[in-house]
Rosetta silent file (secondary structure, phi, psi, omega in degrees, C-alpha in Angstrom):
SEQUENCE: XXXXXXXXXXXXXXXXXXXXXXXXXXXXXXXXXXXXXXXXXXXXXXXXXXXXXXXXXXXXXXXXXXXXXXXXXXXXXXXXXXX
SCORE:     score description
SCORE:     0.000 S_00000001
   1 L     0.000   36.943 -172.863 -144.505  -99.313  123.431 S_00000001
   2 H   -60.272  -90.243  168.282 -145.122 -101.557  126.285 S_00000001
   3 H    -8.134  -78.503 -177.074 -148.196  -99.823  127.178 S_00000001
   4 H   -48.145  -31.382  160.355 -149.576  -99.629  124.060 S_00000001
   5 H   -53.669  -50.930 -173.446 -149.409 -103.442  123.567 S_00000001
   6 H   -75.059  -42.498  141.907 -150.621 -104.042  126.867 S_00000001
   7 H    -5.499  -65.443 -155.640 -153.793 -101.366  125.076 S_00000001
   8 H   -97.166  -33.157  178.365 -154.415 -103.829  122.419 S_00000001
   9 H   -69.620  -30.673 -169.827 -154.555 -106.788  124.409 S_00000001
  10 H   -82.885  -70.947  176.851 -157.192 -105.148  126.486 S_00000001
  11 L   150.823   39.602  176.017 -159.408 -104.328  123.271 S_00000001
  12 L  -115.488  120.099 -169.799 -158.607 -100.741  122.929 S_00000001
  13 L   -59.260   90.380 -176.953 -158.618  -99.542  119.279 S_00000001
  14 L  -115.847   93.990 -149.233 -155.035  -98.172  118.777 S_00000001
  15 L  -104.880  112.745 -174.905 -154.148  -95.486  116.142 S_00000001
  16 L  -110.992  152.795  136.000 -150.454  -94.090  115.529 S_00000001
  17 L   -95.176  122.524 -155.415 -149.341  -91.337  113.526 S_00000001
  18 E  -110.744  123.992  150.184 -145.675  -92.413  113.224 S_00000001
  19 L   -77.643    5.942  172.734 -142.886  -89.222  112.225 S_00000001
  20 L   -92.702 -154.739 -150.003 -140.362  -92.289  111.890 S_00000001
  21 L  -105.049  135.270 -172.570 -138.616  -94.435  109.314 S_00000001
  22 L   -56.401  176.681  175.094 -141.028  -96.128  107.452 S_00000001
  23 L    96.017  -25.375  151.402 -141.575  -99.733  108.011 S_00000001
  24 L   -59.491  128.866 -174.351 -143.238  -99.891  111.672 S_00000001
  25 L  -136.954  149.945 -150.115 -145.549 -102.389  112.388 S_00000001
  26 L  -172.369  106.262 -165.415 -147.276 -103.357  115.344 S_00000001
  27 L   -62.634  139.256  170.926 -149.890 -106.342  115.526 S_00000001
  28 L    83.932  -12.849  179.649 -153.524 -105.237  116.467 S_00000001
  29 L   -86.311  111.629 -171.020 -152.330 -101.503  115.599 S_00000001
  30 L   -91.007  108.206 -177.282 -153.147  -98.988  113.243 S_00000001
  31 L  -130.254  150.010 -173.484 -149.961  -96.391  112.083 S_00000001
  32 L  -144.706  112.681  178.663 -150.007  -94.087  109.247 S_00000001
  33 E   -54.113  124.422 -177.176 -146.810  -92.817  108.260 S_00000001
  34 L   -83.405  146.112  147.524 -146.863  -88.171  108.209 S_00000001
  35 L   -24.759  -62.251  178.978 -145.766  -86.718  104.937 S_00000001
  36 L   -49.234   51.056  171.081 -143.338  -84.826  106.709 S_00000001
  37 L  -136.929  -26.339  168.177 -141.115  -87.502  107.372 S_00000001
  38 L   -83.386   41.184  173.484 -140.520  -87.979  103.696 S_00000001
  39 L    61.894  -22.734 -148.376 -139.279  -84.449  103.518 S_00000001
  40 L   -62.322  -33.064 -167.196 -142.770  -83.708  101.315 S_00000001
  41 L  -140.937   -5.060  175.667 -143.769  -80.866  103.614 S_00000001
  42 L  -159.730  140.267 -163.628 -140.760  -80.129  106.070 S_00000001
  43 L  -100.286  -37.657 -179.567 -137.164  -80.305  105.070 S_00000001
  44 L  -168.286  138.311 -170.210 -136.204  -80.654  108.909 S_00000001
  45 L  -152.250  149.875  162.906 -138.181  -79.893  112.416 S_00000001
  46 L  -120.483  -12.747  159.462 -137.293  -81.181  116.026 S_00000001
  47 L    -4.917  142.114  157.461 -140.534  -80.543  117.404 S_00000001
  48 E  -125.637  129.873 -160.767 -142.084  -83.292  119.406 S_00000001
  49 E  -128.518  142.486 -179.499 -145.874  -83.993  119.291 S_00000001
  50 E  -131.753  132.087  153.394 -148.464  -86.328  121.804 S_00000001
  51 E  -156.476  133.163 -168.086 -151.844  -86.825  121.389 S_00000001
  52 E  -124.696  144.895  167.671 -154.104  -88.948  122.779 S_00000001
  53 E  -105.024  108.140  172.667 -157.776  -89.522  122.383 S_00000001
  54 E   -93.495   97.003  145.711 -160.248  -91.585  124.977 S_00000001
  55 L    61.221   55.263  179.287 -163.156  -92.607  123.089 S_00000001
  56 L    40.269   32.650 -158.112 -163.708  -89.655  121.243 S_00000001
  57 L  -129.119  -75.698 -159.457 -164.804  -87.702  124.681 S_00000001
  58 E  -131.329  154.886  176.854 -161.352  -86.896  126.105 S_00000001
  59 E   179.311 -170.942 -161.073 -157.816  -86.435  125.723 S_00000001
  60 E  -140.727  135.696 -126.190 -154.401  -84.463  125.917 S_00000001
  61 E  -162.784  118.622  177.227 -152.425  -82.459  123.373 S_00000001
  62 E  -168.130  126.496  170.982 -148.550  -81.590  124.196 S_00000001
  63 E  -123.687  115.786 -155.481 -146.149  -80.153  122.039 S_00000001
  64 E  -106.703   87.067 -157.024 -142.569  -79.770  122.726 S_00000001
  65 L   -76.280  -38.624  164.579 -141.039  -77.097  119.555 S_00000001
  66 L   -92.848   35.882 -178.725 -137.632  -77.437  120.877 S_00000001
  67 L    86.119  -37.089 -167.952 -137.729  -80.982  121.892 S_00000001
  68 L  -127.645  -27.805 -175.793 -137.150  -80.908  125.247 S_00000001
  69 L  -115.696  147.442 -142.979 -139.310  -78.547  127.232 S_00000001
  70 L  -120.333  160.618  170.050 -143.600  -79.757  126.894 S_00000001
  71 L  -170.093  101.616 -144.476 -146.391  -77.732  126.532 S_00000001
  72 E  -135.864  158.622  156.612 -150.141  -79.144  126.613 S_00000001
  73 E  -137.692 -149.714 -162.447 -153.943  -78.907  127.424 S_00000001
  74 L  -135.097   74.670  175.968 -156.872  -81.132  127.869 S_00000001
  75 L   -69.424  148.647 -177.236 -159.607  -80.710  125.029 S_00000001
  76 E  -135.377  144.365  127.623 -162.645  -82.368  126.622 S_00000001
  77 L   -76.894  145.154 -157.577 -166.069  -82.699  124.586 S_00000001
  78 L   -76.337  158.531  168.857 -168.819  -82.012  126.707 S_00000001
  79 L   -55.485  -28.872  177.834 -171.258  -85.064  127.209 S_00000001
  80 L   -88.020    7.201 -174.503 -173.994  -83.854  125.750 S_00000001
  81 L   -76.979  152.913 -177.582 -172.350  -83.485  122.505 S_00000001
  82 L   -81.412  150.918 -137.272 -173.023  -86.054  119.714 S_00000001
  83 L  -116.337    0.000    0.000 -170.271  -88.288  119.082 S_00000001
């Protein structure tokens, strides 16, 4: 999470949803543990999921259902939309 560190030092407002073992913490950083990881809604998945947001405008989506091979797009809001 090098990056993401390097993020927060710059002053960019940085929000995980963590599918790990409870207990991550990461100064200047906001993570919120998914139900699913406490079994509460999936008993067992290998899916892997990315998403990133820029400042509510833009960002990237990629989902990988067997783990290993990616599959993504680019939602963009248009500019003139209100924020």
């Amino acid at each position: 999470m090098p990056a993401l560190r390097e993020a927060v030092r710059r002053g960019v407002d940085v929000i995980l949803l963590d599918f790990g073992a409870a207990g991550r913490e990461e100064q200047g950083m906001r993570i919120f543990r998914h139900a699913s990881t406490d079994r509460a809604i999936y008993r067992h998945h290998q899916a892997r999921h990315l998403a990133l947001v820029a400042d509510s405008l833009e960002g990237v989506t990629a989902v990988a259902v067997d783990g290993e091979e990616w599959e993504g797009s680019e939602p963009r809001t248009p500019p003139s939309s209100p924020r």
